[in-house]
N, CA, C and O atoms as a GROMACS GRO file, in nm:
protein
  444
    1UNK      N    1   1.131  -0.270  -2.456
    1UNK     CA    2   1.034  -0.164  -2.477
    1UNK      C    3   1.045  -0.102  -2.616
    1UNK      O    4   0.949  -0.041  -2.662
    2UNK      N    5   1.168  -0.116  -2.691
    2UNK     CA    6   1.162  -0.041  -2.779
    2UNK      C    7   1.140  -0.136  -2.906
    2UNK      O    8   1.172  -0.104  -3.021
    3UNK      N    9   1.088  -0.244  -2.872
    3UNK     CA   10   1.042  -0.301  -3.012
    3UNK      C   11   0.919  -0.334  -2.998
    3UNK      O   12   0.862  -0.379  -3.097
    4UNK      N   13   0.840  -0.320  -2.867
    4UNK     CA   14   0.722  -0.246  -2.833
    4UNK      C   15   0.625  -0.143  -2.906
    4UNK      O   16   0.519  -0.138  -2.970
    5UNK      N   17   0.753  -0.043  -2.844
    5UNK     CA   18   0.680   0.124  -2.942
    5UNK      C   19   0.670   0.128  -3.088
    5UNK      O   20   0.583   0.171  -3.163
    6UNK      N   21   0.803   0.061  -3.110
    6UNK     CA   22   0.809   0.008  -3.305
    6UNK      C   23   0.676  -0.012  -3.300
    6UNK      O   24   0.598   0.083  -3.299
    7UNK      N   25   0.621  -0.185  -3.296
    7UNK     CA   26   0.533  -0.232  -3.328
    7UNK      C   27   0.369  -0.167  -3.296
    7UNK      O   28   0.261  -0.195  -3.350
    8UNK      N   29   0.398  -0.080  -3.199
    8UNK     CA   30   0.289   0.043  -3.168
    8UNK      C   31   0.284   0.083  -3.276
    8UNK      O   32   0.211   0.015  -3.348
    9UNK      N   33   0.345   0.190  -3.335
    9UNK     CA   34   0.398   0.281  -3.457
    9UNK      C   35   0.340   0.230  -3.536
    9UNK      O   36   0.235   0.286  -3.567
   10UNK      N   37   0.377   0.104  -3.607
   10UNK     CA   38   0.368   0.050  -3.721
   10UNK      C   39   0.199   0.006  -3.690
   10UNK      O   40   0.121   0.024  -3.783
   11UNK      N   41   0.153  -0.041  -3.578
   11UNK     CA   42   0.015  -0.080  -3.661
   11UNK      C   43  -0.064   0.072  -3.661
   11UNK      O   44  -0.149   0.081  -3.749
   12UNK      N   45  -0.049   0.179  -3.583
   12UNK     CA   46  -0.111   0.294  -3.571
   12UNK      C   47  -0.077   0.327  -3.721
   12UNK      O   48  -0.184   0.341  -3.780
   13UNK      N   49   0.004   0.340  -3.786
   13UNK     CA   50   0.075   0.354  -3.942
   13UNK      C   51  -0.025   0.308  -4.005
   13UNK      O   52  -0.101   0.379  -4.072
   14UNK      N   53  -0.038   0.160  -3.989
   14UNK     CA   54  -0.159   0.100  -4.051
   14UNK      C   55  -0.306   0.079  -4.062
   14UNK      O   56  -0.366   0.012  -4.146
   15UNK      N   57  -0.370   0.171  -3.929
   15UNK     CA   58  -0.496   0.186  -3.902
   15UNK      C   59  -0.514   0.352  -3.960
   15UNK      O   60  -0.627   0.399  -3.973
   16UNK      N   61  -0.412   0.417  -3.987
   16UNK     CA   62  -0.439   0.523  -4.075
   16UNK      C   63  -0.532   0.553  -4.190
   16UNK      O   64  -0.516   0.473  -4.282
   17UNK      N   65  -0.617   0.637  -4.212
   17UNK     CA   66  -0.703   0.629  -4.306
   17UNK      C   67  -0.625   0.744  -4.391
   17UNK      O   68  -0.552   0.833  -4.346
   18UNK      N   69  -0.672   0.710  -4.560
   18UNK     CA   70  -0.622   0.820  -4.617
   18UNK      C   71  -0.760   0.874  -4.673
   18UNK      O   72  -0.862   0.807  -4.688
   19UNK      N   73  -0.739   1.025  -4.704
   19UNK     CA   74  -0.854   1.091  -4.798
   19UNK      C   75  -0.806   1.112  -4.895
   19UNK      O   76  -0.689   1.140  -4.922
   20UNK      N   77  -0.926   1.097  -4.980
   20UNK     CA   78  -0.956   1.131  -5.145
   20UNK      C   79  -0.970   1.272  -5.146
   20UNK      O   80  -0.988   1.348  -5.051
   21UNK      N   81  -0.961   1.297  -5.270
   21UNK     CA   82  -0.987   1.409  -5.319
   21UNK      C   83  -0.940   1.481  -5.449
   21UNK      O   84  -0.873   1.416  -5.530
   22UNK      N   85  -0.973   1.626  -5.479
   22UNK     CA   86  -0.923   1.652  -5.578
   22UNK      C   87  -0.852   1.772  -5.594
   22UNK      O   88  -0.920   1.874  -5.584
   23UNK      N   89  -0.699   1.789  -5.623
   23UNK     CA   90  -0.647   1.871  -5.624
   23UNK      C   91  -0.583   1.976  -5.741
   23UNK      O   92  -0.598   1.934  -5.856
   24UNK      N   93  -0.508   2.116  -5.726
   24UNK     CA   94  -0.506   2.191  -5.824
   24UNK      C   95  -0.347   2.190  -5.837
   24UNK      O   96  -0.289   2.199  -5.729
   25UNK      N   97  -0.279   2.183  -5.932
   25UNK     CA   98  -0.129   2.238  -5.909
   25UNK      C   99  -0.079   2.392  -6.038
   25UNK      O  100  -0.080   2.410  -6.160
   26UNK      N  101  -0.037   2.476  -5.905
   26UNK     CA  102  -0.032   2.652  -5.999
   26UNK      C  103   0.134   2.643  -6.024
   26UNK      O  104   0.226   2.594  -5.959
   27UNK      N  105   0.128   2.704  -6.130
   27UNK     CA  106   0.226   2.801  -6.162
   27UNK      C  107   0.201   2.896  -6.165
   27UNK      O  108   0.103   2.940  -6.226
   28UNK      N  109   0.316   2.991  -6.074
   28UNK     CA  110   0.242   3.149  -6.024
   28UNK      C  111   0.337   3.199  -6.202
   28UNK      O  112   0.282   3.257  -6.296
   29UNK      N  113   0.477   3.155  -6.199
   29UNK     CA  114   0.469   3.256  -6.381
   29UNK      C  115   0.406   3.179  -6.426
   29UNK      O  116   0.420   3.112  -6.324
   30UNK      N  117   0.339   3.114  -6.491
   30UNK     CA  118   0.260   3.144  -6.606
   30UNK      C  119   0.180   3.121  -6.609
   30UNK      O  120   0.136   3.073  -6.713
   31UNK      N  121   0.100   3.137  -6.495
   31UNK     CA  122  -0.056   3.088  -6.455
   31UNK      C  123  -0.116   3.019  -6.521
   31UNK      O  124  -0.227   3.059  -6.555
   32UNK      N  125  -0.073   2.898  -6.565
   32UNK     CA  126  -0.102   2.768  -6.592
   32UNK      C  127  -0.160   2.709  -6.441
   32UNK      O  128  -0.132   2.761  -6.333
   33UNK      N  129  -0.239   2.602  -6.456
   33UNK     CA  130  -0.354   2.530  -6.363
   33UNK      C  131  -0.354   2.401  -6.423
   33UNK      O  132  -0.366   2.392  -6.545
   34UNK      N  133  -0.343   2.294  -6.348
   34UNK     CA  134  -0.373   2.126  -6.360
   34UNK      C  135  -0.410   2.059  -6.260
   34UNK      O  136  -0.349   2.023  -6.160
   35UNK      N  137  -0.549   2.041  -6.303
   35UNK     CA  138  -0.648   1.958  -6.193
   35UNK      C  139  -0.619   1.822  -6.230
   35UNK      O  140  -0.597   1.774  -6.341
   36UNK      N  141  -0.625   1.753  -6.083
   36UNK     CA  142  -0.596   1.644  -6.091
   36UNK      C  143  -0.688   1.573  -5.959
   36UNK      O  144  -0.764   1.636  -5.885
   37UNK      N  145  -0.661   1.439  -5.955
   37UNK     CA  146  -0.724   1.346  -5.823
   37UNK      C  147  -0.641   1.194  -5.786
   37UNK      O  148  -0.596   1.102  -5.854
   38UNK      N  149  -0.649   1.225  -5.630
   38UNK     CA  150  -0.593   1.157  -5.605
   38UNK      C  151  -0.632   1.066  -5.461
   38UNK      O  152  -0.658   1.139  -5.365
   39UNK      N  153  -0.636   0.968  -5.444
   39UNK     CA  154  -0.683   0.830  -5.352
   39UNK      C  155  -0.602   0.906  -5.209
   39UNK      O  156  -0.679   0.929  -5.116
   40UNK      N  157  -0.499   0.933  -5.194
   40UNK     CA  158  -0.399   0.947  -5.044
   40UNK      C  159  -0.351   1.099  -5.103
   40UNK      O  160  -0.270   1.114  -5.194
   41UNK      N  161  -0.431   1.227  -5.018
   41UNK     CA  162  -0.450   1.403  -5.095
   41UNK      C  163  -0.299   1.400  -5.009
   41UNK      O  164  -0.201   1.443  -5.069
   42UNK      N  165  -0.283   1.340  -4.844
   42UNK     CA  166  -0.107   1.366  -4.837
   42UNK      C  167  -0.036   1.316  -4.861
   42UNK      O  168   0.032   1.308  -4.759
   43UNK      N  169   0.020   1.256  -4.953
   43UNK     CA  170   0.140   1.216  -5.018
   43UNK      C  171   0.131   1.232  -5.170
   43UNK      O  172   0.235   1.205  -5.231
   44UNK      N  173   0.020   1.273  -5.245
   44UNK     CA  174   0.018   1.320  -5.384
   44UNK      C  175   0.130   1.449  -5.426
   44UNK      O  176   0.188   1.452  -5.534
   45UNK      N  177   0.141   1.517  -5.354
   45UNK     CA  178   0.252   1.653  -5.380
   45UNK      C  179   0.382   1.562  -5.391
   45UNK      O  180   0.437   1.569  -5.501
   46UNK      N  181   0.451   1.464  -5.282
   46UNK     CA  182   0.539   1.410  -5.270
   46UNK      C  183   0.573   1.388  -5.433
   46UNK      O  184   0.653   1.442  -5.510
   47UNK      N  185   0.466   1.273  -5.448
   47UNK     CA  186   0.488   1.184  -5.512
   47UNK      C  187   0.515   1.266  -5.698
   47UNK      O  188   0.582   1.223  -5.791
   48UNK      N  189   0.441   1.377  -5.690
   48UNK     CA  190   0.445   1.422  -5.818
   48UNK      C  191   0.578   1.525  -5.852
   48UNK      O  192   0.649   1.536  -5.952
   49UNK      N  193   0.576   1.593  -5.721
   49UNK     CA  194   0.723   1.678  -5.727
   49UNK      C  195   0.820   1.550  -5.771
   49UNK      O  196   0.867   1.534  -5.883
   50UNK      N  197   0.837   1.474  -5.673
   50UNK     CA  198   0.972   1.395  -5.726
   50UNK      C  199   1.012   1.362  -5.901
   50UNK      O  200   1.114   1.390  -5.963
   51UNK      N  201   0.893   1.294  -5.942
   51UNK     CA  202   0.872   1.261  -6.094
   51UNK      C  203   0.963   1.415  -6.187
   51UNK      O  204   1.051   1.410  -6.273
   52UNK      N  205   0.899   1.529  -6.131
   52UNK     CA  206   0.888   1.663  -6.180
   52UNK      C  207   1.061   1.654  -6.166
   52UNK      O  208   1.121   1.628  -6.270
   53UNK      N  209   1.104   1.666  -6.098
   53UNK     CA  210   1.268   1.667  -6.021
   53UNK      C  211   1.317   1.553  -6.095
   53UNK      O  212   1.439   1.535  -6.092
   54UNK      N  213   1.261   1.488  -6.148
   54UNK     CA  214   1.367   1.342  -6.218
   54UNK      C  215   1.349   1.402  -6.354
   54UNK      O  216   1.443   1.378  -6.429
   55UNK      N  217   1.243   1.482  -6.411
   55UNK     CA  218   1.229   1.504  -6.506
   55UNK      C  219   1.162   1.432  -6.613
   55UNK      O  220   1.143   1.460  -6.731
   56UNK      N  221   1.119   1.289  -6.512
   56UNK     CA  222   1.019   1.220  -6.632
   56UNK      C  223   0.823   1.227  -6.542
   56UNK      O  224   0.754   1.149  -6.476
   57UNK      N  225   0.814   1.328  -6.581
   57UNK     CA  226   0.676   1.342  -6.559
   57UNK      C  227   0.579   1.334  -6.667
   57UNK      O  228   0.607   1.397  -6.769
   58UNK      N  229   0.482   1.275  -6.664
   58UNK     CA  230   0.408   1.198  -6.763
   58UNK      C  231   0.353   1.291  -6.814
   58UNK      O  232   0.332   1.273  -6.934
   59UNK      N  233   0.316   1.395  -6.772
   59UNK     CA  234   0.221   1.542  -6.852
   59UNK      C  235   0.342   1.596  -6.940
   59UNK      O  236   0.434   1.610  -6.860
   60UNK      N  237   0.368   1.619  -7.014
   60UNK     CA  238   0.453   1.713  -7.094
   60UNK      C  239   0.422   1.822  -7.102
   60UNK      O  240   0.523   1.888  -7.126
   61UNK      N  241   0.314   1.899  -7.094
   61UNK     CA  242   0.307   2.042  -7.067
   61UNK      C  243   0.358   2.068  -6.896
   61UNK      O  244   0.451   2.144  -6.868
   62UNK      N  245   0.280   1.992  -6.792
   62UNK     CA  246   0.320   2.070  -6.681
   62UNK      C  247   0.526   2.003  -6.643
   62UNK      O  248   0.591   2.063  -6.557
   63UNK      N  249   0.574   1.912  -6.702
   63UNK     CA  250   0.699   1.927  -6.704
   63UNK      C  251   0.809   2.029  -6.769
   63UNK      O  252   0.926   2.048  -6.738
   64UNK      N  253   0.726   2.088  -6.872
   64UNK     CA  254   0.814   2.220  -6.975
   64UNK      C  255   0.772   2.301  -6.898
   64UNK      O  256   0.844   2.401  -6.905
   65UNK      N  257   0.672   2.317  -6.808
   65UNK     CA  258   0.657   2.452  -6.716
   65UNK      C  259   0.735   2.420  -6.609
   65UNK      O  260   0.800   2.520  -6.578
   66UNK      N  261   0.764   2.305  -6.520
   66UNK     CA  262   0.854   2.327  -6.406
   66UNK      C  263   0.975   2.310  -6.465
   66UNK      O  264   1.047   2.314  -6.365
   67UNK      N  265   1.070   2.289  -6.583
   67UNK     CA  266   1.179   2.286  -6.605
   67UNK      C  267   1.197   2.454  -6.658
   67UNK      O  268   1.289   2.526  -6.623
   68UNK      N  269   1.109   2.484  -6.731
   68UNK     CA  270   1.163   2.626  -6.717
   68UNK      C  271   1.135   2.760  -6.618
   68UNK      O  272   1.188   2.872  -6.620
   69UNK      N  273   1.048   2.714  -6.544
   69UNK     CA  274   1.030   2.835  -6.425
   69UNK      C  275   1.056   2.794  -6.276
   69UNK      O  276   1.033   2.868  -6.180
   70UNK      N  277   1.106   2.668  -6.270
   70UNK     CA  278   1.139   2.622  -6.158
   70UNK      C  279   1.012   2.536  -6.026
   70UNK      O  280   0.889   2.528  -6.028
   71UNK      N  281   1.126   2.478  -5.912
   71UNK     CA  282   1.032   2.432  -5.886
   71UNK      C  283   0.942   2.540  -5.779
   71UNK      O  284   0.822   2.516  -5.771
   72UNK      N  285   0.991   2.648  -5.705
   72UNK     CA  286   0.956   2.762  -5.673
   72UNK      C  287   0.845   2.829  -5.721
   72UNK      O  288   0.770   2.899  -5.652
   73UNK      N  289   0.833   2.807  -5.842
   73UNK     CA  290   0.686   2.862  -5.893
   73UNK      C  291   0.562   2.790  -5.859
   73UNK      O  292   0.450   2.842  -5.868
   74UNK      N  293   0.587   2.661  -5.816
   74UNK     CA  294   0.455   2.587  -5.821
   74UNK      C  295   0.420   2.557  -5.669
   74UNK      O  296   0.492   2.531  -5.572
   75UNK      N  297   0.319   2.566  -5.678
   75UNK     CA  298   0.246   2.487  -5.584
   75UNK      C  299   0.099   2.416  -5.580
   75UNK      O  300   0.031   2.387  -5.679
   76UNK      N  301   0.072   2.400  -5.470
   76UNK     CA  302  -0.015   2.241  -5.476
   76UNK      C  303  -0.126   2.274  -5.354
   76UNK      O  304  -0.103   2.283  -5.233
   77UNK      N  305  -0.219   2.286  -5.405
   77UNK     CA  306  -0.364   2.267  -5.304
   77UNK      C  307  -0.493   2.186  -5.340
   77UNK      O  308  -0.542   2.152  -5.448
   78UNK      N  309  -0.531   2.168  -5.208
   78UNK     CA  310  -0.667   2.074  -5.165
   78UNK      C  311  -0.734   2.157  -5.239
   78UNK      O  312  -0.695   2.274  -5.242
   79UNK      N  313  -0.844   2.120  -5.313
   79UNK     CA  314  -0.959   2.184  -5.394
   79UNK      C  315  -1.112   2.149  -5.324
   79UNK      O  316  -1.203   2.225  -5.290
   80UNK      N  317  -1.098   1.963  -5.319
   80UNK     CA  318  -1.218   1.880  -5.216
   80UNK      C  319  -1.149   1.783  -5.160
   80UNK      O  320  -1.042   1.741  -5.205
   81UNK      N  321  -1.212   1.738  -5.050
   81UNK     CA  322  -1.167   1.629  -5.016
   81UNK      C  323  -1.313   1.555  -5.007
   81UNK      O  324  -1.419   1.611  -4.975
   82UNK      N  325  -1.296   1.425  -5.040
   82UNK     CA  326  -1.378   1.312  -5.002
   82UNK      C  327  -1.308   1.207  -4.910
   82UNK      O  328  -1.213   1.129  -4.915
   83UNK      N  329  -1.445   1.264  -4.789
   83UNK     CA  330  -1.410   1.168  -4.655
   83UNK      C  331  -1.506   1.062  -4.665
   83UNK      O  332  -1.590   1.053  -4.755
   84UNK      N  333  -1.489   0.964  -4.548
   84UNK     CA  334  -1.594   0.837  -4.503
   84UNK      C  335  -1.667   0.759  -4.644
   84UNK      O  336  -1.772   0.696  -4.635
   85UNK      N  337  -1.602   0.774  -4.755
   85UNK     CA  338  -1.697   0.703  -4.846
   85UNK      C  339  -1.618   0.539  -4.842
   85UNK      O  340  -1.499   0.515  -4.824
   86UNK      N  341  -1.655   0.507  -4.850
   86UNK     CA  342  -1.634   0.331  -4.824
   86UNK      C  343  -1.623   0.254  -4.940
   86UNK      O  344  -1.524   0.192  -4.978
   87UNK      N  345  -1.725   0.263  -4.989
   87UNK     CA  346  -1.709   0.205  -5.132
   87UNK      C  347  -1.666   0.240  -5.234
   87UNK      O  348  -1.719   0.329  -5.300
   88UNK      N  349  -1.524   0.155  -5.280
   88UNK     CA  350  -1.449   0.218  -5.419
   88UNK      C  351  -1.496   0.282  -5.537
   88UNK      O  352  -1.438   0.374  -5.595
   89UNK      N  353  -1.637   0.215  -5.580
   89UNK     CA  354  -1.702   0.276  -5.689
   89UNK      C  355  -1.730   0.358  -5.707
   89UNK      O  356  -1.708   0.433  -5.802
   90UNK      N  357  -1.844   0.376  -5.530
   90UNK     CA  358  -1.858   0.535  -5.514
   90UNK      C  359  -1.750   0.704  -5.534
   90UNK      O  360  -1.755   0.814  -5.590
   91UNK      N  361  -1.652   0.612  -5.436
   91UNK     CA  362  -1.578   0.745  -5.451
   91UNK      C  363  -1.528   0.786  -5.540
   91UNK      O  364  -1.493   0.904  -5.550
   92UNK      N  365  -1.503   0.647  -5.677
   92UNK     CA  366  -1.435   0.633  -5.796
   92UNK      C  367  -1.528   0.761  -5.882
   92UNK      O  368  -1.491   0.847  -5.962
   93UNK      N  369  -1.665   0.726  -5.821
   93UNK     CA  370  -1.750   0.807  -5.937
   93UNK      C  371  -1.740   0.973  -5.912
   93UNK      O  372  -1.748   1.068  -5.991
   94UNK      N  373  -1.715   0.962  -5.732
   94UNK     CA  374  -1.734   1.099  -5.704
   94UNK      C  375  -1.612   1.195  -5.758
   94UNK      O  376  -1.627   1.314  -5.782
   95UNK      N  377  -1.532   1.148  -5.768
   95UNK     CA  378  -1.407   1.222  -5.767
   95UNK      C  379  -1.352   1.210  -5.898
   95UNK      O  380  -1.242   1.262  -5.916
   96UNK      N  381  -1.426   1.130  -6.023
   96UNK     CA  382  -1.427   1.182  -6.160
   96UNK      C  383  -1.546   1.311  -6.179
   96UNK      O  384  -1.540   1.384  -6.277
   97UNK      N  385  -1.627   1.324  -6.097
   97UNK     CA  386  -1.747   1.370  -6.127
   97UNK      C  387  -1.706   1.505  -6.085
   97UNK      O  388  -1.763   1.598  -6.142
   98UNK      N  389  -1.620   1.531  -5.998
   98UNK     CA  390  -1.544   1.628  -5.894
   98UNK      C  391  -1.446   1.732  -5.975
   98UNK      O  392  -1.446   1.855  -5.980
   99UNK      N  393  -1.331   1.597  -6.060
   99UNK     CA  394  -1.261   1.666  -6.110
   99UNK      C  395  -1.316   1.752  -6.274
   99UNK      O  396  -1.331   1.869  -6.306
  100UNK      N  397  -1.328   1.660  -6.323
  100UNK     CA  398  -1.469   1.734  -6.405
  100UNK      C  399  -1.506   1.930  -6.407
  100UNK      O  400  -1.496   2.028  -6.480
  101UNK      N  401  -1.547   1.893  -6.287
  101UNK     CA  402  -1.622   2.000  -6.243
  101UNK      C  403  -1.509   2.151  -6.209
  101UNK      O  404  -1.520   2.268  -6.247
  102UNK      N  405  -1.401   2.082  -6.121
  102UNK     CA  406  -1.290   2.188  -6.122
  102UNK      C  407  -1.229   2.225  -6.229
  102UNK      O  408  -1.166   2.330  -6.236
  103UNK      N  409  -1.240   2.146  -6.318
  103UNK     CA  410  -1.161   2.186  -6.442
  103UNK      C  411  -1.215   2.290  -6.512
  103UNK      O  412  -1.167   2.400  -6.540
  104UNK      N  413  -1.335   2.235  -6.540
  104UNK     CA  414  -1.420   2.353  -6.621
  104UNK      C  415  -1.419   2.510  -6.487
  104UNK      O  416  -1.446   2.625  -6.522
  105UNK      N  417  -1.399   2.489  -6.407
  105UNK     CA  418  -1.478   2.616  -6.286
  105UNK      C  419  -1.289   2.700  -6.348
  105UNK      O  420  -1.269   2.803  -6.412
  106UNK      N  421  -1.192   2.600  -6.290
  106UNK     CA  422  -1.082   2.688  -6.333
  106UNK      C  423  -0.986   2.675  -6.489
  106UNK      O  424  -0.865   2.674  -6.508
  107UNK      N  425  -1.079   2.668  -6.564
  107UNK     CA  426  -1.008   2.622  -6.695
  107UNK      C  427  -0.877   2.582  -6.700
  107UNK      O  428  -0.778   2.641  -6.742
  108UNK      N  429  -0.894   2.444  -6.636
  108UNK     CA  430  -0.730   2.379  -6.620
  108UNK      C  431  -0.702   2.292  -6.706
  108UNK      O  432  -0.790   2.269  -6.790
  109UNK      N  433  -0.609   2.236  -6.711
  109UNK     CA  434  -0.531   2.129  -6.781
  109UNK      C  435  -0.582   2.008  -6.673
  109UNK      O  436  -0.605   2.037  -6.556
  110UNK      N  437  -0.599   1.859  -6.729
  110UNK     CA  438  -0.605   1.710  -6.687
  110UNK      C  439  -0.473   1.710  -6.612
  110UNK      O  440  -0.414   1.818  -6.614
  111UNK      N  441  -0.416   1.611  -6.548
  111UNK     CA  442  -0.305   1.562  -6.501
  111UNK      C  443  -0.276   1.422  -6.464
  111UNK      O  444  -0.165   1.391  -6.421
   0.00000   0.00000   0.00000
């Protein structure tokens, strides 16, 4: 039974859908803002804190802000999400077209 439930697990794992979308990351000191987008919106925080914590994060501004105010200052929210779109292009277009748009609304930084 229990290599059963495994193999349950694992294809339910794999019939998982992820959402798009586009997200904001704050620093409460120094109210700095960096809009960004990303294909899978739950595991994007993961994936960017860690980088941030190794210390090689590809933005050089938002890495001089979490090395000097910590990782406590920041956090990370949904801005849009894009559901059910199917076609890569589409969503490719929507969610440049998206981030775009948040940037200018909260005068942020790219990411």
């Amino acid at each position: 039974m229990k290599s059963e439930t495994r193999k349950l697990a694992i294809a339910d794992y794999k019939k998982r859908t992820s959402v798009a979308g586009v997200f904001a990351i704050r620093c409460r000191a120094s109210g700095e803002v960096w809009v960004g987008q990303a294909l899978d919106l739950e595991k994007i925080q993961n994936r960017i804190w860690f980088t941030l914590r190794m210390g090689d994060h590809r933005d050089a501004e938002l890495q001089r802000a979490w090395t000097t105010h910590g990782e406590a200052s920041f956090s990370l929210e949904t801005l849009e999400r894009i559901e059910d779109e199917e076609l890569a292009y589409v969503r490719d277009t929507m969610l440049k077209e998206r981030v775009q748009h948040w940037r200018a609304r909260l005068n942020a930084s790219a990411i």
